[in-house]
HTML snippet that shows the backbone in 3Dmol.js (N, CA, C, O; Angstrom):
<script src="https://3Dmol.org/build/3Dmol-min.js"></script>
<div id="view" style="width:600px;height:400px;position:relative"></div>
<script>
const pdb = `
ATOM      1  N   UNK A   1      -1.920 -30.801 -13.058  1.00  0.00           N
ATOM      2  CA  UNK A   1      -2.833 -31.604 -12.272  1.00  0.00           C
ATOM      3  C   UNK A   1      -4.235 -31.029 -12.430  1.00  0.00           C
ATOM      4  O   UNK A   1      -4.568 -29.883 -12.128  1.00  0.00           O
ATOM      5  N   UNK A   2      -5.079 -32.067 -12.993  1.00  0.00           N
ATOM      6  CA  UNK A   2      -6.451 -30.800 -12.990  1.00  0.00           C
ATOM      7  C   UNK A   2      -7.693 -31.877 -11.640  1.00  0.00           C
ATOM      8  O   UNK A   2      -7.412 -32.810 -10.887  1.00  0.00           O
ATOM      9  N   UNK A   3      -8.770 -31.278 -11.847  1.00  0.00           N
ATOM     10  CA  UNK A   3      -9.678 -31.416 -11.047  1.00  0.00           C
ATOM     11  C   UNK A   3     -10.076 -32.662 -10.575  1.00  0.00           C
ATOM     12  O   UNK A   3     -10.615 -32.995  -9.519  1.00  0.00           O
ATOM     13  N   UNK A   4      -9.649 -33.395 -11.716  1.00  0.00           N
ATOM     14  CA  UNK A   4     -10.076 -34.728 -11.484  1.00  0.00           C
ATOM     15  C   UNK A   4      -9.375 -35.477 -10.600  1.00  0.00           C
ATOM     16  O   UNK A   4      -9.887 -36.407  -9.977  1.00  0.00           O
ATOM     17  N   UNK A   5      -8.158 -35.122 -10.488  1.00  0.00           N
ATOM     18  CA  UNK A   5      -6.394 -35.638  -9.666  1.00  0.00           C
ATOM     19  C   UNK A   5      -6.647 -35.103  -8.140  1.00  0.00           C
ATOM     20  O   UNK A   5      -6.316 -35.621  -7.074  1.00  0.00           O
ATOM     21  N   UNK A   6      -7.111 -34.299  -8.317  1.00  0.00           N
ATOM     22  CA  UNK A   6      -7.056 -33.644  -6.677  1.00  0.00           C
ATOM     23  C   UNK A   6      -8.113 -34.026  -5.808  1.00  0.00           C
ATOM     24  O   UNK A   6      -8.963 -34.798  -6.251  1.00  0.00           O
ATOM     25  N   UNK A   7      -8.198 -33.602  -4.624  1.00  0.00           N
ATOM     26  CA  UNK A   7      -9.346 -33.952  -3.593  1.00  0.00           C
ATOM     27  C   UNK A   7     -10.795 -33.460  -4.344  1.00  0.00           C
ATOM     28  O   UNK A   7     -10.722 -32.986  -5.478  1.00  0.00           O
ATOM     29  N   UNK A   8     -11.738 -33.554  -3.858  1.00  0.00           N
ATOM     30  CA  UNK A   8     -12.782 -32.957  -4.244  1.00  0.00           C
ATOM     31  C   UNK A   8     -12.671 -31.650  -3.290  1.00  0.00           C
ATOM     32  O   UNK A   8     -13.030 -30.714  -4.005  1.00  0.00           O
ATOM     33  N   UNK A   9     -12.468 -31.347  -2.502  1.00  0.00           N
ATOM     34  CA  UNK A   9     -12.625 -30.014  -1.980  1.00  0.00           C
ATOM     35  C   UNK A   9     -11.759 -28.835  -2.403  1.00  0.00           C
ATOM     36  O   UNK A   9     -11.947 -27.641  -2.174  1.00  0.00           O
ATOM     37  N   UNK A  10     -10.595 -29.532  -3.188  1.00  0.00           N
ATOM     38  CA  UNK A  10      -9.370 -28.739  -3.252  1.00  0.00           C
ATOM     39  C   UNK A  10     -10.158 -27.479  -4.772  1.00  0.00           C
ATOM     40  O   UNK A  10      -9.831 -26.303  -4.933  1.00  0.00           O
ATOM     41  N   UNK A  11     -10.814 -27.982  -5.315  1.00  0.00           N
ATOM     42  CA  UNK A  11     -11.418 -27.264  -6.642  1.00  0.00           C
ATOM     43  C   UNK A  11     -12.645 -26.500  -6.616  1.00  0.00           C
ATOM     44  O   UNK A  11     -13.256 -25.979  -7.549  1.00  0.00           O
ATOM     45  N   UNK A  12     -12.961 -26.536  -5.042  1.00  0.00           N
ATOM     46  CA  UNK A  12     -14.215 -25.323  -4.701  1.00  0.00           C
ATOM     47  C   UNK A  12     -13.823 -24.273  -4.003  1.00  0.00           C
ATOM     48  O   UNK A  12     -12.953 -24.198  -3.135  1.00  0.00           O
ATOM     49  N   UNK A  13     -14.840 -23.107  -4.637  1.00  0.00           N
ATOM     50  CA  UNK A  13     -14.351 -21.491  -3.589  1.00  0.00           C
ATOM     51  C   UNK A  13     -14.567 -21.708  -2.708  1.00  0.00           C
ATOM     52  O   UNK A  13     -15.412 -22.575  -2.487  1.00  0.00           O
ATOM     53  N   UNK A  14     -13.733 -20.841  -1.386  1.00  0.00           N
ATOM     54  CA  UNK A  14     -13.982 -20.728  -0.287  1.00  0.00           C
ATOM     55  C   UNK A  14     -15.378 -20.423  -0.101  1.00  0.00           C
ATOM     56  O   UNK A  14     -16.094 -20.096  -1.048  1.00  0.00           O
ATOM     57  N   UNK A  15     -15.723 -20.501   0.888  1.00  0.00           N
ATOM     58  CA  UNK A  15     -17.017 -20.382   1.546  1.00  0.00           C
ATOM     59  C   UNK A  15     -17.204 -18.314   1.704  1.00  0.00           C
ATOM     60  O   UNK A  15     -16.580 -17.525   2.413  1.00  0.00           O
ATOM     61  N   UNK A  16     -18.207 -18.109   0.803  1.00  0.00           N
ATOM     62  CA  UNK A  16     -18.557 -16.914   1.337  1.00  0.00           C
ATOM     63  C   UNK A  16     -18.554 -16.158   2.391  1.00  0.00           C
ATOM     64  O   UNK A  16     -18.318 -14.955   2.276  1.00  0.00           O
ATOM     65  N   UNK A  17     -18.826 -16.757   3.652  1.00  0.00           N
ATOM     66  CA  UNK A  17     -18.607 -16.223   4.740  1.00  0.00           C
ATOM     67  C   UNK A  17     -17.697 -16.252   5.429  1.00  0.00           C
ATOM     68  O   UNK A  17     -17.537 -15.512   6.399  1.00  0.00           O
ATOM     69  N   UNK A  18     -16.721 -17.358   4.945  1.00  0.00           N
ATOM     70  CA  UNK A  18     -15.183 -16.545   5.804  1.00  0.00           C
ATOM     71  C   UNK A  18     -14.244 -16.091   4.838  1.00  0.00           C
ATOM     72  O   UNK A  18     -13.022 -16.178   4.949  1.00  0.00           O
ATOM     73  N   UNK A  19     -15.051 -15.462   3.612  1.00  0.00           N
ATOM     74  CA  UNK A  19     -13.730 -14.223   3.305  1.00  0.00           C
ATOM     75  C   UNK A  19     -14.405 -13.052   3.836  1.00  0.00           C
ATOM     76  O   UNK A  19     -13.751 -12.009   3.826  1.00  0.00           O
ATOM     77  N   UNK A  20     -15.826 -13.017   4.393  1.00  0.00           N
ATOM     78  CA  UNK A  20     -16.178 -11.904   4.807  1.00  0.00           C
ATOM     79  C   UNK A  20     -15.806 -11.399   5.858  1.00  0.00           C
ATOM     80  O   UNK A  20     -15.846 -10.169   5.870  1.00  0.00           O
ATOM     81  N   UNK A  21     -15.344 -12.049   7.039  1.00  0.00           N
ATOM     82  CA  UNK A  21     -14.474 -12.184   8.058  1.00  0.00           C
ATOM     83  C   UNK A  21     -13.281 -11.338   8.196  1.00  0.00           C
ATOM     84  O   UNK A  21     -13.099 -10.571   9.141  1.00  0.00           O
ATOM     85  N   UNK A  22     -12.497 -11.508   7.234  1.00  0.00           N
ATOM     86  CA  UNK A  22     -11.101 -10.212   7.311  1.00  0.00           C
ATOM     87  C   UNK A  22     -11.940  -8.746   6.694  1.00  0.00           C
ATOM     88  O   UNK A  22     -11.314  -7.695   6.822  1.00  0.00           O
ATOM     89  N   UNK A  23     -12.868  -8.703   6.257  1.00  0.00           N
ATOM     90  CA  UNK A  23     -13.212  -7.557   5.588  1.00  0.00           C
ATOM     91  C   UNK A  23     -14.211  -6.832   6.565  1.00  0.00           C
ATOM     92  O   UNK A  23     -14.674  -5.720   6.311  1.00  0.00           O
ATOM     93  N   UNK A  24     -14.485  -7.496   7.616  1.00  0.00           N
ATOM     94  CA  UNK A  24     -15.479  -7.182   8.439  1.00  0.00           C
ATOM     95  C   UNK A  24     -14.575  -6.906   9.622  1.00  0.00           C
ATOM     96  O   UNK A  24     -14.878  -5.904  10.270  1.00  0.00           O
ATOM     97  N   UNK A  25     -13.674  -7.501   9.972  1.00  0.00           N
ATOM     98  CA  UNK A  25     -12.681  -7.351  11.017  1.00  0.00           C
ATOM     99  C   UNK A  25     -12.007  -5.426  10.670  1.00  0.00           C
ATOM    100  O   UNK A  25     -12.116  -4.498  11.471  1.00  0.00           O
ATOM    101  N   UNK A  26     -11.396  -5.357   9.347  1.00  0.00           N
ATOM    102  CA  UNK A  26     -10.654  -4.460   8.592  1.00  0.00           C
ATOM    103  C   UNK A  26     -11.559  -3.363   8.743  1.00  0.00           C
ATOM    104  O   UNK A  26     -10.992  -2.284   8.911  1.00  0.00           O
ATOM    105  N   UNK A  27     -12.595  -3.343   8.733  1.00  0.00           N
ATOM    106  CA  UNK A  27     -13.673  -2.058   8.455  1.00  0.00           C
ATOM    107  C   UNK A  27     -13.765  -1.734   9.774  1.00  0.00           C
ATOM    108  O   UNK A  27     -13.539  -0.621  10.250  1.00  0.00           O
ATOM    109  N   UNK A  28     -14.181  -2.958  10.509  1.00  0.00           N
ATOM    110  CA  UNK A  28     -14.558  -2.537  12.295  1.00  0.00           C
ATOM    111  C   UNK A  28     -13.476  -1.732  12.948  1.00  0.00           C
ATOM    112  O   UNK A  28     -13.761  -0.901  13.810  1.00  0.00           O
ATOM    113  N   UNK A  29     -12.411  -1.922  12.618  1.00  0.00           N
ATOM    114  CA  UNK A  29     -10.905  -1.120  12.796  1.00  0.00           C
ATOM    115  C   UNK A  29     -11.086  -0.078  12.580  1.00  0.00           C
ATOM    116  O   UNK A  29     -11.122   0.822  13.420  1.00  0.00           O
ATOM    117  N   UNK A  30     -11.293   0.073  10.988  1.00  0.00           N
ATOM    118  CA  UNK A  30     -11.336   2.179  10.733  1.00  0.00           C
ATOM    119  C   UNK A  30     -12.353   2.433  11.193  1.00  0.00           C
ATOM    120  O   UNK A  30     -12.122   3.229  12.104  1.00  0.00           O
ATOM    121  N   UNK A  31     -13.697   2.186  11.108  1.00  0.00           N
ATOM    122  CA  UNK A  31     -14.364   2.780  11.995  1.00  0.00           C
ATOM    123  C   UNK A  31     -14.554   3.287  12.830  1.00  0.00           C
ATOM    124  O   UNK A  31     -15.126   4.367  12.974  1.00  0.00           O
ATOM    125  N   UNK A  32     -13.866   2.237  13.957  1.00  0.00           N
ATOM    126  CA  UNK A  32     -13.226   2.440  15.561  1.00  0.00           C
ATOM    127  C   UNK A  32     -13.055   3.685  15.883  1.00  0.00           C
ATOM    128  O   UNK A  32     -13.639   4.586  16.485  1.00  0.00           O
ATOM    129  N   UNK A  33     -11.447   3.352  14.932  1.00  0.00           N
ATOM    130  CA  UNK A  33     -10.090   4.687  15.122  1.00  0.00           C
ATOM    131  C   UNK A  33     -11.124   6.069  14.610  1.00  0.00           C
ATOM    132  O   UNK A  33     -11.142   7.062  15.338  1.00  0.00           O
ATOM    133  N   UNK A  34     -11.716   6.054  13.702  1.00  0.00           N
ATOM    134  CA  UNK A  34     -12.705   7.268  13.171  1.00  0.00           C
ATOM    135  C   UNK A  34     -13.539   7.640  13.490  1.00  0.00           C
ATOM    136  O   UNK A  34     -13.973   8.625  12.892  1.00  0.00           O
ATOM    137  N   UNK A  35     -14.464   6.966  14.892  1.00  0.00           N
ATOM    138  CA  UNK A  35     -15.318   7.324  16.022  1.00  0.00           C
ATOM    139  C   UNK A  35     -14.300   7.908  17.299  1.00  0.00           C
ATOM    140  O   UNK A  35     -14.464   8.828  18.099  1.00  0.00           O
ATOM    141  N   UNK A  36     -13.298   7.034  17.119  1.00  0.00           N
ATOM    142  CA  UNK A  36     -12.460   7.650  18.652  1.00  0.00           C
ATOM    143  C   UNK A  36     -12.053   9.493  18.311  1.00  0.00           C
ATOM    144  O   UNK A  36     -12.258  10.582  18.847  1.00  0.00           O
ATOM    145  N   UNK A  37     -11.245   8.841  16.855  1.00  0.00           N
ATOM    146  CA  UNK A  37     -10.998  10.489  16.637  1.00  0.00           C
ATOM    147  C   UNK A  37     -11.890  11.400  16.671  1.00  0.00           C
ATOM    148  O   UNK A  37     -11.526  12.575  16.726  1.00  0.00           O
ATOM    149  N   UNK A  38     -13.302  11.057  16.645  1.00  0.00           N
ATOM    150  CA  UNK A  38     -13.963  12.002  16.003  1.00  0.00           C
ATOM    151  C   UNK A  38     -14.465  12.499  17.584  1.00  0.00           C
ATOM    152  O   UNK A  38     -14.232  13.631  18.006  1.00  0.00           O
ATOM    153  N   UNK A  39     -14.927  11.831  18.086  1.00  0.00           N
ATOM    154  CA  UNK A  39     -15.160  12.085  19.617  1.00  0.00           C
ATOM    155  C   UNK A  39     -13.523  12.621  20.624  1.00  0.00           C
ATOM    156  O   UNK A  39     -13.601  13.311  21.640  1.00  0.00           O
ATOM    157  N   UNK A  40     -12.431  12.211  20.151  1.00  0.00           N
ATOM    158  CA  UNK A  40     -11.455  12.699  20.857  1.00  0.00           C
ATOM    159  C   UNK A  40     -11.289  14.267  20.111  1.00  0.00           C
ATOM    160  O   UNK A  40     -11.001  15.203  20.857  1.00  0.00           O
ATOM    161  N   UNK A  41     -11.448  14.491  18.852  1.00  0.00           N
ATOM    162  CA  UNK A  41     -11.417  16.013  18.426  1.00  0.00           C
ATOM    163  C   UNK A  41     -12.553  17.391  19.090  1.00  0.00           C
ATOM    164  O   UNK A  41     -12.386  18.593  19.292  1.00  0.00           O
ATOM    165  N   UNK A  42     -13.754  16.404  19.270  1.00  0.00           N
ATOM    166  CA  UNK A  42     -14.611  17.067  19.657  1.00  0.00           C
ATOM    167  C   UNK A  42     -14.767  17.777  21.274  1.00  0.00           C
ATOM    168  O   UNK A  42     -15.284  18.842  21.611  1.00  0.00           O
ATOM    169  N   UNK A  43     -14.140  16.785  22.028  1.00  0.00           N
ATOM    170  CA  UNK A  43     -13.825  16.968  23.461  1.00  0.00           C
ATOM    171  C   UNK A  43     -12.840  18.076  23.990  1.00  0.00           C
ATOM    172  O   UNK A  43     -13.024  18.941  24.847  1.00  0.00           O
ATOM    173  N   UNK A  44     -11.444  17.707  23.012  1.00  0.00           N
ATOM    174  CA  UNK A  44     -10.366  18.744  22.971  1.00  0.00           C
ATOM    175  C   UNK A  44     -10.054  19.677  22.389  1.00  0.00           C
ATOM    176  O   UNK A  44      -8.993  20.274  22.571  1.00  0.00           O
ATOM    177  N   UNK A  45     -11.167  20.070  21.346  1.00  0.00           N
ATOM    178  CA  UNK A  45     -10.804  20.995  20.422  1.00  0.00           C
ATOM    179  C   UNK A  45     -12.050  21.825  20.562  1.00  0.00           C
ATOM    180  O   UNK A  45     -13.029  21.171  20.920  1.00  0.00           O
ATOM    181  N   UNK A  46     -12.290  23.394  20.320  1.00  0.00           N
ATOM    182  CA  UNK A  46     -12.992  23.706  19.820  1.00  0.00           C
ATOM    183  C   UNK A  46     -13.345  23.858  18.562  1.00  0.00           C
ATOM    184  O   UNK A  46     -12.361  24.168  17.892  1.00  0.00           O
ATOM    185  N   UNK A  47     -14.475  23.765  17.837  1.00  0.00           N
ATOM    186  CA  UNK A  47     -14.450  24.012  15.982  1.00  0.00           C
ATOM    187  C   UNK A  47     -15.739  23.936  15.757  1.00  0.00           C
ATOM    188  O   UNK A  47     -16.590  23.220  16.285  1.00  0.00           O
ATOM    189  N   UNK A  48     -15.878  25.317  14.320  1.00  0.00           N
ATOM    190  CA  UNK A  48     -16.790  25.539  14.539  1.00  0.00           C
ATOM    191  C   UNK A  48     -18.098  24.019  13.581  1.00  0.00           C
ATOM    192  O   UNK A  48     -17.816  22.971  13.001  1.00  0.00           O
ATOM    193  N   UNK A  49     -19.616  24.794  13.920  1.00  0.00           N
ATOM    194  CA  UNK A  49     -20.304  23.978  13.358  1.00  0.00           C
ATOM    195  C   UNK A  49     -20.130  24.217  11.552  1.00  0.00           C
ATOM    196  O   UNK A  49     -19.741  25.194  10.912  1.00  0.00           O
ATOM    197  N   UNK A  50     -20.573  22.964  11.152  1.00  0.00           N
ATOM    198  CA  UNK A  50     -20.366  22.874   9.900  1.00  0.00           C
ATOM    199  C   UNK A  50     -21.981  23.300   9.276  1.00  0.00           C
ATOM    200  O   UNK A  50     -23.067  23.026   9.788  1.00  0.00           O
ATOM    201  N   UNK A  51     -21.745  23.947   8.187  1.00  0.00           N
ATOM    202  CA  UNK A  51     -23.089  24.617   7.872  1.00  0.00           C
ATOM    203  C   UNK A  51     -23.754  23.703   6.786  1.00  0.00           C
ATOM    204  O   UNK A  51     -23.096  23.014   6.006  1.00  0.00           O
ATOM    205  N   UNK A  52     -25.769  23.789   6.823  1.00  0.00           N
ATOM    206  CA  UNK A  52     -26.667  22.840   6.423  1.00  0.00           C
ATOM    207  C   UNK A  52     -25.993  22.167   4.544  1.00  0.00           C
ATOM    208  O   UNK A  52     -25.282  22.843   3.800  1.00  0.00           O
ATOM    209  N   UNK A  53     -26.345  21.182   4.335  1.00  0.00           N
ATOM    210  CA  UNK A  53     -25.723  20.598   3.106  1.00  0.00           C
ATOM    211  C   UNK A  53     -26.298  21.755   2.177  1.00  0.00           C
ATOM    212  O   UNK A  53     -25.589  22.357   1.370  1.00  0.00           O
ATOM    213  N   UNK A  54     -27.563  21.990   2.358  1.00  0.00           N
ATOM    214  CA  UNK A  54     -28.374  23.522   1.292  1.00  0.00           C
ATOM    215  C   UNK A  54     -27.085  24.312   1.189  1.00  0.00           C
ATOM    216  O   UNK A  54     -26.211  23.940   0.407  1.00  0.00           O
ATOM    217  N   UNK A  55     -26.931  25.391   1.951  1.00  0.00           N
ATOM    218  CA  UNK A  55     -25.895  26.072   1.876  1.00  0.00           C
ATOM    219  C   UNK A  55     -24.565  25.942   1.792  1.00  0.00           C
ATOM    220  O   UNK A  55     -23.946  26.920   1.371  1.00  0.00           O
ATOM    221  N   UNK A  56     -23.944  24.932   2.103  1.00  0.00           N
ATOM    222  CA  UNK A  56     -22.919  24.471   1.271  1.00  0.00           C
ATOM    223  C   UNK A  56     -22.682  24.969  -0.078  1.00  0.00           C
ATOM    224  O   UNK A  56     -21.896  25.688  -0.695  1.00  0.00           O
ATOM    225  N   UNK A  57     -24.135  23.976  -0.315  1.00  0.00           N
ATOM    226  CA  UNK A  57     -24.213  23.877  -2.363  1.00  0.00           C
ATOM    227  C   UNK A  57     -25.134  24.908  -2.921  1.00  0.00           C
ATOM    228  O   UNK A  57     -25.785  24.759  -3.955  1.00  0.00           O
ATOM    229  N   UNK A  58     -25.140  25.816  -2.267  1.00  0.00           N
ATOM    230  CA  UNK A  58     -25.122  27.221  -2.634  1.00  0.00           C
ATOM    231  C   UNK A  58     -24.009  27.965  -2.951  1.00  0.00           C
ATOM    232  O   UNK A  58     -23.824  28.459  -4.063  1.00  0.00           O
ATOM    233  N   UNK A  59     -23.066  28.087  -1.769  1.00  0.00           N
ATOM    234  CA  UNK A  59     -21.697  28.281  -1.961  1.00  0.00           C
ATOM    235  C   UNK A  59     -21.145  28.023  -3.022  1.00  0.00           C
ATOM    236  O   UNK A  59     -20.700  28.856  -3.811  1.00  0.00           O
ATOM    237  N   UNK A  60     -21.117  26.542  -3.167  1.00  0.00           N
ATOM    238  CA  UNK A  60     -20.602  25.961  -4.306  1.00  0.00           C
ATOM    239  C   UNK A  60     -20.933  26.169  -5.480  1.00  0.00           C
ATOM    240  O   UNK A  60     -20.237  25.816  -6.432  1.00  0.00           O
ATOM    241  N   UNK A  61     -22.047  26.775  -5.586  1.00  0.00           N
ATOM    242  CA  UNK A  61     -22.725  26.947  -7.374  1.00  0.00           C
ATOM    243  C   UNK A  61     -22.343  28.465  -7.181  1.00  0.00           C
ATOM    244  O   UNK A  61     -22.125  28.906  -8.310  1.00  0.00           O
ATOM    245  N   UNK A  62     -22.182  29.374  -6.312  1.00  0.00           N
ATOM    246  CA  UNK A  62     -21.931  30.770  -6.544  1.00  0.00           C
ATOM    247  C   UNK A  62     -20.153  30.828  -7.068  1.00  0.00           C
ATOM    248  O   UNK A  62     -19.668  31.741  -7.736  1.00  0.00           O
ATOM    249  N   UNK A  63     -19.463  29.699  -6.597  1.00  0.00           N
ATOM    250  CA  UNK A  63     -18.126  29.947  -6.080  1.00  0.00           C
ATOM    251  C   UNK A  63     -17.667  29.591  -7.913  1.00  0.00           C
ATOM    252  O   UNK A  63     -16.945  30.273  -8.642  1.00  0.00           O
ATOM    253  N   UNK A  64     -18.437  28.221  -8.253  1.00  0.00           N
ATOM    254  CA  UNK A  64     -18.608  28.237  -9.962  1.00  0.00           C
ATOM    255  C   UNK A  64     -18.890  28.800 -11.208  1.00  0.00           C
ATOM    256  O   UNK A  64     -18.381  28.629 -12.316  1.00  0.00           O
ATOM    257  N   UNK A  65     -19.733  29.452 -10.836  1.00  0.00           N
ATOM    258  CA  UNK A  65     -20.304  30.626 -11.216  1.00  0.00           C
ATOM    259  C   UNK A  65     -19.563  31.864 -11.810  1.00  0.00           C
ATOM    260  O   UNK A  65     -19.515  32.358 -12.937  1.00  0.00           O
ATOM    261  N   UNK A  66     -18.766  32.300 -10.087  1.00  0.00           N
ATOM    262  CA  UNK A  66     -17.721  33.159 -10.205  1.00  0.00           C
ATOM    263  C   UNK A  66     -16.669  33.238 -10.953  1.00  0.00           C
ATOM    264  O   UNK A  66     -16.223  34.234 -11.522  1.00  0.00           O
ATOM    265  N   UNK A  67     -16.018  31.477 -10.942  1.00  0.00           N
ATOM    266  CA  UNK A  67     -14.698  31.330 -11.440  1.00  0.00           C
ATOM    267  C   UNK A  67     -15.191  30.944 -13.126  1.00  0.00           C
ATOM    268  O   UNK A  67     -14.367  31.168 -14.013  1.00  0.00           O
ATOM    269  N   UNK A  68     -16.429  30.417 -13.458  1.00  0.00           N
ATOM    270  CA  UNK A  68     -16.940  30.716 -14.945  1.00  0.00           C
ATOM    271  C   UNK A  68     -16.566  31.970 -15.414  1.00  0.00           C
ATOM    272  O   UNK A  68     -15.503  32.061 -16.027  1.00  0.00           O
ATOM    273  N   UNK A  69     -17.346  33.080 -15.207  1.00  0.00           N
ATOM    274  CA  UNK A  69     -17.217  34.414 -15.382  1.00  0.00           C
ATOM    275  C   UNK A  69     -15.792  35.077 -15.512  1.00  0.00           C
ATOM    276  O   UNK A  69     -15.592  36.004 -16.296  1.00  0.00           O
ATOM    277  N   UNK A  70     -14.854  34.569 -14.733  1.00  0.00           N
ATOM    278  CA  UNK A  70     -14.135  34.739 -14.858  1.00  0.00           C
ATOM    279  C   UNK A  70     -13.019  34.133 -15.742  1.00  0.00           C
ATOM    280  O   UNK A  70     -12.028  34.815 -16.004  1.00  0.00           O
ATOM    281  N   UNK A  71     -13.105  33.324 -16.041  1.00  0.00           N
ATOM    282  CA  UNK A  71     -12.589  32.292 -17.549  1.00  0.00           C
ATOM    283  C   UNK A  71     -13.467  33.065 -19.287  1.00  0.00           C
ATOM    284  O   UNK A  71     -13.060  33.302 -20.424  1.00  0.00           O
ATOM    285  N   UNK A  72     -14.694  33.191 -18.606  1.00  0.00           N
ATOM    286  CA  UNK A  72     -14.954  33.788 -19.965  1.00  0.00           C
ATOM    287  C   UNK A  72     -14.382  35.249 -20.276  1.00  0.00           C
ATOM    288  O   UNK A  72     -13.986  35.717 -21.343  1.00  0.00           O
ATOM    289  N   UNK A  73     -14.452  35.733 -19.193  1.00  0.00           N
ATOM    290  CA  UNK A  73     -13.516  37.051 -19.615  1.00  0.00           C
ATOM    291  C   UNK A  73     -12.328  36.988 -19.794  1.00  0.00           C
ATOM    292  O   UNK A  73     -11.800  38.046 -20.135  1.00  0.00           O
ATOM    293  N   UNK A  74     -11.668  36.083 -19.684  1.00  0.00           N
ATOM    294  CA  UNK A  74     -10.081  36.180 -19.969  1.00  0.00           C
ATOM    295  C   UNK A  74     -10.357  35.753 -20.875  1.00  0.00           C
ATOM    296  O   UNK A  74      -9.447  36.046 -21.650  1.00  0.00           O
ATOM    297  N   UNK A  75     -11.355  34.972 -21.576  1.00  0.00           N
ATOM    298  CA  UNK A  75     -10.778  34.175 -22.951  1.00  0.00           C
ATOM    299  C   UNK A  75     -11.687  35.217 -24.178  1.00  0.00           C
ATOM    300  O   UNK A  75     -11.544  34.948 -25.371  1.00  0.00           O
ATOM    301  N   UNK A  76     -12.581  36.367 -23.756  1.00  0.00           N
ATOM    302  CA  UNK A  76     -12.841  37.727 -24.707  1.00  0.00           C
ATOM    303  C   UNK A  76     -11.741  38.490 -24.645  1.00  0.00           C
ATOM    304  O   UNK A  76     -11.710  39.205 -25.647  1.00  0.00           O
ATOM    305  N   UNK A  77     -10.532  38.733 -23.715  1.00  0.00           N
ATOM    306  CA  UNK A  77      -9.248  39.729 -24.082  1.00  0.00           C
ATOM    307  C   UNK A  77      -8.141  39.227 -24.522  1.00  0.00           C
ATOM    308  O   UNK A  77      -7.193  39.964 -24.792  1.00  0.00           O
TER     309      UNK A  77
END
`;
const viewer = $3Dmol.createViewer("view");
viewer.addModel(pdb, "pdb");
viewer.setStyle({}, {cartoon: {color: "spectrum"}});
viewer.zoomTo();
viewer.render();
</script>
């Protein structure tokens, strides 16, 4: 059956804005649950602060660094 046989509406996309609808519903959900948790962890738990993104990726280039150095020497013996 092609396009010509059918309704005229039956051969157009849905409307942009209501497939956005389940995807907007779906997100508002995890979000939710991932604000509740995040505020229910914070209330009941102690933990510590998480340190500035700088130092992080300091860490991280020393911690690379290290495990470099250490690959090149195993692969000189």
């Amino acid at each position: 059956m092609s396009c010509s046989q059918r309704p005229p509406d039956a051969c157009k996309p849905p409307a942009p804005a209501m497939s956005c609808i389940p995807w907007l519903i779906k997100n508002s959900i995890i979000f939710g649950t991932g604000v509740y948790t995040g505020v229910y962890i914070a209330q009941n738990y102690q933990i510590d602060k998480v340190e500035d993104p700088k130092a992080l990726f300091e860490k991280a280039q020393c911690y690379v660094k290290t495990k470099m150095e250490e690959l090149s020497k195993k692969g000189k013996d």
